[in-house]
C-alpha positions as a printed Julia matrix, in Angstrom:
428×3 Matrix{Float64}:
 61.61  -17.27  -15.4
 57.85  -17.7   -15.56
 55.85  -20.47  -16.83
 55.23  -18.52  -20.21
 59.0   -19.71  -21.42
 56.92  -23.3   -21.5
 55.01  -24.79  -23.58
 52.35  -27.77  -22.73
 50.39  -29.42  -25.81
 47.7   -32.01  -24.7
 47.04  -34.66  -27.82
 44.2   -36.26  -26.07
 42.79  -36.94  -22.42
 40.29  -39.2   -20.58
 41.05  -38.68  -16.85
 40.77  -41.78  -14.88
 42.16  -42.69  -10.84
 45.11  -44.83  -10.67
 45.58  -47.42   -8.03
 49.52  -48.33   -8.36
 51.58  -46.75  -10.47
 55.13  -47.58  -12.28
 57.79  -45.16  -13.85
 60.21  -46.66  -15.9
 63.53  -44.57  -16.88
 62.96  -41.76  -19.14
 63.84  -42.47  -23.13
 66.79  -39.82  -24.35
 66.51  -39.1   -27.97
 69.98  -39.26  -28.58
 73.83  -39.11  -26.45
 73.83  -35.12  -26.35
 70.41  -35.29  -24.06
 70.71  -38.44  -22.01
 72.24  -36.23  -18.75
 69.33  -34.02  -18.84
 67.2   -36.86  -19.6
 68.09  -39.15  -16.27
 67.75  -35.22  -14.29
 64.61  -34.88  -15.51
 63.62  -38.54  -14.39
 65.21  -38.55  -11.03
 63.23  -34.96  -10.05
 59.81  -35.9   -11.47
 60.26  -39.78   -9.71
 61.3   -37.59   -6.61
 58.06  -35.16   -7.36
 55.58  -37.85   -7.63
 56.59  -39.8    -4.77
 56.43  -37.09   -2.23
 53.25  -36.6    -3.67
 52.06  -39.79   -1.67
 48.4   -40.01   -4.39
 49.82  -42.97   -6.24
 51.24  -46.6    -4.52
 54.26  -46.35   -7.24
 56.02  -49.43   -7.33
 59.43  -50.84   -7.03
 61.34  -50.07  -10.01
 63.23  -53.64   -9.53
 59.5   -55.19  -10.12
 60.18  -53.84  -13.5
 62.77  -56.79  -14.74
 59.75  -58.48  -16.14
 58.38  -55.74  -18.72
 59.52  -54.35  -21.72
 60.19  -50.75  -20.71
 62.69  -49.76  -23.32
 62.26  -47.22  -25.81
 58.9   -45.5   -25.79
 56.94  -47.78  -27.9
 54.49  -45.15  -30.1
 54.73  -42.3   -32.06
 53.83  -39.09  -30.36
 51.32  -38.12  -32.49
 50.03  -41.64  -33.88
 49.97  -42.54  -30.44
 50.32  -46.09  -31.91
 50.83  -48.14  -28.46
 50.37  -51.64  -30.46
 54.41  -52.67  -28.52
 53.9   -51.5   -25.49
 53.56  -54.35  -23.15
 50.36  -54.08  -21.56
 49.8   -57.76  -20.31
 53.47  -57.31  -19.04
 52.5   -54.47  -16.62
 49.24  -56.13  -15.7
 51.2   -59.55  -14.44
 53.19  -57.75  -11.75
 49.88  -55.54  -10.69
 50.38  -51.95  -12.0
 47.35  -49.76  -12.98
 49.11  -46.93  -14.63
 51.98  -46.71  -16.0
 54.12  -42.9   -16.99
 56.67  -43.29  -19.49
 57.87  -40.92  -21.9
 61.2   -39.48  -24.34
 63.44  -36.42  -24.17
 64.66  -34.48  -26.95
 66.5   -31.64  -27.98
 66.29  -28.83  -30.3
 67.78  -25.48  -30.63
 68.73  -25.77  -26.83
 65.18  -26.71  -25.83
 63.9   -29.65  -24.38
 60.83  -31.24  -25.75
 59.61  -33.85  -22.99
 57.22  -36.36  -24.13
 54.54  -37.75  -21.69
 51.91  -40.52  -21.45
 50.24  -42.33  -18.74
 48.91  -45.71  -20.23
 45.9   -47.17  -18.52
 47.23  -50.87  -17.95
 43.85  -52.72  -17.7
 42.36  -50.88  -20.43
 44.83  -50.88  -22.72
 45.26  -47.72  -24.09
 46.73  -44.09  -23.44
 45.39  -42.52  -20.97
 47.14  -39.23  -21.21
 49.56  -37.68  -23.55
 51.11  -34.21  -23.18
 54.03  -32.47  -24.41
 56.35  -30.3   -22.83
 58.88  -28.0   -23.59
 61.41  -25.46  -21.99
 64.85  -23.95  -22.03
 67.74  -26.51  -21.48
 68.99  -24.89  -18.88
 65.58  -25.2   -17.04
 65.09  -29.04  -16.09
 64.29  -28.56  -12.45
 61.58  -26.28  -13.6
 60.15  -28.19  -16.64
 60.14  -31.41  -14.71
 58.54  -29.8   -11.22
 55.39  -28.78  -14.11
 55.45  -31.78  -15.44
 54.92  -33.18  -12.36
 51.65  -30.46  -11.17
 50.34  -31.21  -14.4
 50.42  -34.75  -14.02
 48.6   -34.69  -11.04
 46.24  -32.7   -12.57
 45.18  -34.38  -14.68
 43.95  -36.24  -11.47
 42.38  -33.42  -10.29
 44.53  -32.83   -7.52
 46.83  -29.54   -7.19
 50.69  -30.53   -6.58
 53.41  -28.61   -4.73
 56.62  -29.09   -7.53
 56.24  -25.77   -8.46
 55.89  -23.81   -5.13
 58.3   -22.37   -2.93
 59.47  -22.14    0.89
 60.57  -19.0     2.41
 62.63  -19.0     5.65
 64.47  -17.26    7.88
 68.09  -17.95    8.47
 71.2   -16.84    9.8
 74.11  -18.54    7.51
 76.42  -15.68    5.6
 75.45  -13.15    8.29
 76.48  -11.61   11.24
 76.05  -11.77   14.87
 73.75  -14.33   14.11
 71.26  -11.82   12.48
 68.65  -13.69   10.08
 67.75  -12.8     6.42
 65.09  -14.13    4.85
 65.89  -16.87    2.15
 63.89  -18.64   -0.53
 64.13  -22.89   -1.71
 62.02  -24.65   -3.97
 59.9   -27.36   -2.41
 62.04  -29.85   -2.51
 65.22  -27.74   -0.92
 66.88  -27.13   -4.16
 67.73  -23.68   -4.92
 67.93  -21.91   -2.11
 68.98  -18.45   -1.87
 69.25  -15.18   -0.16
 66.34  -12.02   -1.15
 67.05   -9.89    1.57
 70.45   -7.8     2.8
 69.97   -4.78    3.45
 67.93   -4.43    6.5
 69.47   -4.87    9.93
 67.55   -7.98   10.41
 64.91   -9.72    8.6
 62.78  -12.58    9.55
 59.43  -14.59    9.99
 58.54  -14.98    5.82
 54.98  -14.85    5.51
 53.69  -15.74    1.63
 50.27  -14.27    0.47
 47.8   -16.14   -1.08
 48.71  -15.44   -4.23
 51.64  -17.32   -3.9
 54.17  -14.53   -4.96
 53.8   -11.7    -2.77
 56.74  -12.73    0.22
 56.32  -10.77    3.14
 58.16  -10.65    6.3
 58.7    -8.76    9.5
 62.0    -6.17    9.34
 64.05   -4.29   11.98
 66.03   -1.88    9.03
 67.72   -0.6    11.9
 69.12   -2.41   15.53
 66.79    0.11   17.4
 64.06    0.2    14.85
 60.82   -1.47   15.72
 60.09   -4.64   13.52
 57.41   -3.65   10.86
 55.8    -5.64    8.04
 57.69   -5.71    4.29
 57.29   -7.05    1.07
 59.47   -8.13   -1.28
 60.55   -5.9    -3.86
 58.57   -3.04   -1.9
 60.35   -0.04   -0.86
 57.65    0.47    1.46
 56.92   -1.33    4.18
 52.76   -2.66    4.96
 52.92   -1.26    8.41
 54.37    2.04   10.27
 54.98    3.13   13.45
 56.75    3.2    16.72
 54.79   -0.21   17.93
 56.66   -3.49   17.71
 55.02   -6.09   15.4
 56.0    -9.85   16.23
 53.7   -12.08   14.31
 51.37  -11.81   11.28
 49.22  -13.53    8.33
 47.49  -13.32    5.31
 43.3   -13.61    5.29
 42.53  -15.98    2.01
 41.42  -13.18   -0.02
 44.6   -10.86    0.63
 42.62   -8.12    1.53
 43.48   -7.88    5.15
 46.57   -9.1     7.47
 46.04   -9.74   11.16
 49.26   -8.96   12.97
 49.98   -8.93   16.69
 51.53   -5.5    17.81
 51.82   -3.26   21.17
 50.35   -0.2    19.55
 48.11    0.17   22.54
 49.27   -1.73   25.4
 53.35   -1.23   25.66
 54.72   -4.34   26.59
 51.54   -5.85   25.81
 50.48   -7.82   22.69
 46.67   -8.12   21.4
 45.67   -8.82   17.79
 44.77   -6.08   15.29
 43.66   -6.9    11.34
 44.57   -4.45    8.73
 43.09   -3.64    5.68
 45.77   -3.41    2.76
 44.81   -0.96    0.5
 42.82    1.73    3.32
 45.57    0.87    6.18
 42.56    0.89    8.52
 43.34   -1.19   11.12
 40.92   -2.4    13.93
 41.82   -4.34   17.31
 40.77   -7.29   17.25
 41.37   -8.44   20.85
 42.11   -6.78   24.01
 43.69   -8.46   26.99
 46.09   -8.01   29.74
 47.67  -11.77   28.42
 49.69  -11.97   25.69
 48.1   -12.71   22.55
 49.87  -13.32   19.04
 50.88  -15.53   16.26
 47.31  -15.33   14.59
 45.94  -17.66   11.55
 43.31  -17.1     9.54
 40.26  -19.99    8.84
 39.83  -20.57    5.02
 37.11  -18.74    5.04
 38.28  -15.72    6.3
 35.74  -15.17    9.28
 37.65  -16.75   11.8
 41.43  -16.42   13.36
 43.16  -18.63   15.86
 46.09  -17.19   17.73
 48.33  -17.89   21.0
 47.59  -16.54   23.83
 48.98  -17.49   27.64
 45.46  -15.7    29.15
 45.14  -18.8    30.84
 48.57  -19.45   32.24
 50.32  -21.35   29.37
 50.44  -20.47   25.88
 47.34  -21.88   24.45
 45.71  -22.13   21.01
 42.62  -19.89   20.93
 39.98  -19.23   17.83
 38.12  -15.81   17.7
 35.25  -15.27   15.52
 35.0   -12.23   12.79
 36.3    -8.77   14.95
 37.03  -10.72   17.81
 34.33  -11.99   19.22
 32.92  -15.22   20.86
 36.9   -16.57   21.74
 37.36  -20.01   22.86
 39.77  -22.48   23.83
 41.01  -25.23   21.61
 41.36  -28.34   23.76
 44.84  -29.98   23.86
 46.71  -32.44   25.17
 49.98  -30.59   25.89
 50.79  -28.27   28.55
 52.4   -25.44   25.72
 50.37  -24.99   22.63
 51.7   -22.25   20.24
 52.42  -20.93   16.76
 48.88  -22.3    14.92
 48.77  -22.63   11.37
 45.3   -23.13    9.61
 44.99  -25.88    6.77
 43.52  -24.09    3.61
 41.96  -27.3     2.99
 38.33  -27.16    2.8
 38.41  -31.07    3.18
 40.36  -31.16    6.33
 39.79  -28.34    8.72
 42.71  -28.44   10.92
 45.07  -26.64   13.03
 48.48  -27.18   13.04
 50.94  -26.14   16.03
 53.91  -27.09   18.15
 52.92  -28.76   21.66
 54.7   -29.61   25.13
 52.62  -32.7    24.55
 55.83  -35.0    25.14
 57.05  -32.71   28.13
 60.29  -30.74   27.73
 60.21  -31.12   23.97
 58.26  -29.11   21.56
 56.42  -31.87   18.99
 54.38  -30.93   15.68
 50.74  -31.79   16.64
 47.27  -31.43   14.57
 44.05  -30.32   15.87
 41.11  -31.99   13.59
 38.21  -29.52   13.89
 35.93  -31.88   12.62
 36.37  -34.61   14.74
 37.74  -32.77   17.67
 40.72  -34.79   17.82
 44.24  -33.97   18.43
 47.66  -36.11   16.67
 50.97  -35.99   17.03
 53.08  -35.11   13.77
 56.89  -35.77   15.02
 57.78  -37.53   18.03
 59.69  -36.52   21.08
 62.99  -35.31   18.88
 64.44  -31.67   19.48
 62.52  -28.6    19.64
 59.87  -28.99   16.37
 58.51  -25.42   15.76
 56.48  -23.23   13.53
 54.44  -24.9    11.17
 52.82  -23.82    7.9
 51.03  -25.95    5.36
 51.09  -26.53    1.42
 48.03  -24.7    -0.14
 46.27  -28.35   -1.01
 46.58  -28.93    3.02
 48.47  -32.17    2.46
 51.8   -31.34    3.59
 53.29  -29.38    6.65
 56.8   -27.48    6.92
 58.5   -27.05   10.21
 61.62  -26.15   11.74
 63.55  -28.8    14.03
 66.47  -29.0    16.6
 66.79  -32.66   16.28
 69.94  -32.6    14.68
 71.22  -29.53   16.79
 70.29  -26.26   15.05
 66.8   -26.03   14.11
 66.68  -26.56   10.03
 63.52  -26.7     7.62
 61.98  -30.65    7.47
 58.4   -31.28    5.37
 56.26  -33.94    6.2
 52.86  -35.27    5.17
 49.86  -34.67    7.35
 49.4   -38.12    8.24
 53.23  -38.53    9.79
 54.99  -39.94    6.35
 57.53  -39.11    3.89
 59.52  -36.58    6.09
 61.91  -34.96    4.56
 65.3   -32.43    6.06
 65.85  -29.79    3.35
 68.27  -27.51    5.01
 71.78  -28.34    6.72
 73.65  -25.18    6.94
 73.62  -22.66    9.82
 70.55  -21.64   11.82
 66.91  -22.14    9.9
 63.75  -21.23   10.89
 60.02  -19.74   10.41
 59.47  -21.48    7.48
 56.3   -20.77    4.76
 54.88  -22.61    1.87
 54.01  -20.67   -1.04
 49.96  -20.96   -1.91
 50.17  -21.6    -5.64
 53.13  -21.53   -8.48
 56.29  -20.25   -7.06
 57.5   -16.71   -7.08
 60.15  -14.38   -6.88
């Protein structure tokens, strides 16, 4: 279901940046709604906070207010009983409140932010979707909330894994999850083994690497693509998107058997041009948000190390770390924080999370000294990271902010790993 089976209506706007914010229990319009009234509450409260913009407050700090009924008339927008002065006592800046309603089996969700300290609406938007679609209409509520804050949310996207539950002989398929773990799924079957989800940057295109047969060599796929992106008798073991989605770079032992170096590819010619060439092994590449760079593994100096290689491979060099293994980089698409993401012997026999801060040349630990934490890949506004970890035995899929906070298990069944983070609005 895409987002054309919803509606949004925006009454009136004046964007503004809240400093703490409350969200009182959704209003039902009546008995028959009040189920999918308290799911829609719980997923957008859940939404916001992981979010980590706003300081949202305690919900027992509410006791104090009036935070009944919504107090105006959607389109009056009459807010003469809502209790302003109430909010502003116990220190809240903006407050989201709002009504559910139903019609001819589809919910109509009311929303408004009320500036506390000014006194009036800030923002009022209406919503509506198919009943049977609450996760979805609240995860858009939720993007669009924080839009209107002119930041891009992750509600809506998607995380594609690899994992080996309802299979056998512990072969992997690749399986899909909202954000938030909900939903998740199996795409692929038919192949012998599938594995190592990559998404595009359009945020819909899933690709992975395949073996459709046990003695087949692992090539590229899409989803819903009879045809796979790359051919031949060469084993491919890692691979990733350039911004644009013109080009992947892929590591592959096309020329060196046994050997792995990087190559990019162009997607619609198939032209494909080495990109380095060395008697180490080289792989896992990640491209820069601009496109004109790609870091990648590569034990050419003993250990698996983090190296960055500038437009057709030239002018590589050595990203300083800490730890003694550095692997598996992933490349923030944030423009505001260029960093590198990858997992790190920096606590000795365990693998750990860590970030590289191009900017400041600085390195910090993401997860601390628990199981093996592996592969990492970001949320396309750079403020989150996905990972795989053994802490609780086998590796599942955790997401975490890129500060340390609000980390979060969203698998518990069988064997999970390689996760990626969809770029924009989820697909498939």
């Amino acid at each position: 279901m895409g987002h054309d089976d919803f509606t949004i209506q925006c009454v009136w706007e004046s964007p503004r940046t809240p400093l703490s914010v409350a969200i009182p229990e959704l209003a039902a319009a009546s008995s028959e709604v009040r189920a999918e009234t308290a799911e829609l509450y719980r997923i957008l409260a859940n939404d916001l906070s992981f979010a980590s913009l706003f300081r949202i407050v305690n919900s027992k700090r509410y006791a104090v207010v009036e935070t009944g009924a919504v107090g105006f008339d959607y389109h009056g927008l009459d807010s003469a009983s809502f209790d302003y002065d109430g909010w502003k006592s116990i220190g809240i800046d903006v407050v989201l409140d709002g009504s559910v309603s139903l019609e001819e089996e589809r919910l109509h969700a009311e929303i408004h932010l009320h500036a506390i300290h000014a006194g009036e609406v800030l923002i009022a938007k209406r919503y509506t979707g198919p009943r049977a679609a609450i996760r979805k209409l609240a995860h858009l509520i939720s993007d669009n909330t924080l839009a209107s804050f002119g930041t891009a949310g992750v509600a809506t996207t998607r995380i594609g894994f690899a994992s080996d539950r309802d299979s056998e002989h512990g072969r992997t398929r690749v399986w899909l999850m909202d954000y938030d773990g909900a939903d998740q799924r199996p795409i692929t079957r038919d192949s012998y083994m599938d594995y190592r989800p990559r998404y595009g940057p359009d945020g819909t295109a899933l690709s992975f690497l395949t073996r459709r047969t046990e003695k087949a060599p692992s090539v590229i796929a899409v989803h819903d693509q009879a045809e796979p992106l790359s051919r031949g008798p060469e084993e491919v073991s890692s691979f990733s998107w350039s911004p644009d989605g013109s080009r992947i770079a892929f590591s592959s032992t096309r020329d060196d058997a046994g050997n792995s170096d990087i190559y990019v590819m162009h997607r619609d010619s198939g032209d494909v041009r080495r990109w380095t060439d060395h008697p180490s092994y080289d792989g896992w590449p990640t491209w820069s948000p601009s496109g004109e760079e790609i870091a990648f593994m590569s034990d050419r100096t003993g250990s698996p190390q983090i190296f960055i290689t500038d437009e057709g491979g030239s002018n590589v060099r050595q990203l300083p770390s800490l730890g003694t293994v550095n692997a598996e980089p992933a490349w923030s698409p944030s423009k505001l924080h260029p960093e590198i993401a990858y997992k790190s012997g920096i606590a000795g026999g365990e693998l750990d999370i860590v970030i590289f801060d191009l900017a400041t040349r600085e390195e910090r630990q993401l997860t601390s000294g628990s199981g093996m934490n592996e592969s990492p890949d970001w949320s396309h506004d750079g403020r989150h990271i996905v990972f795989s970890s053994t802490r609780h035995g086998d590796p599942q899929i955790f997401i975490i902010n890129r500060n340390g906070a609000n980390e979060r298990q969203l698998t518990f069944e069988g064997s999970n790993t390689t996760p990626s983070w969809s770029r924009h609005g989820a697909g498939h």
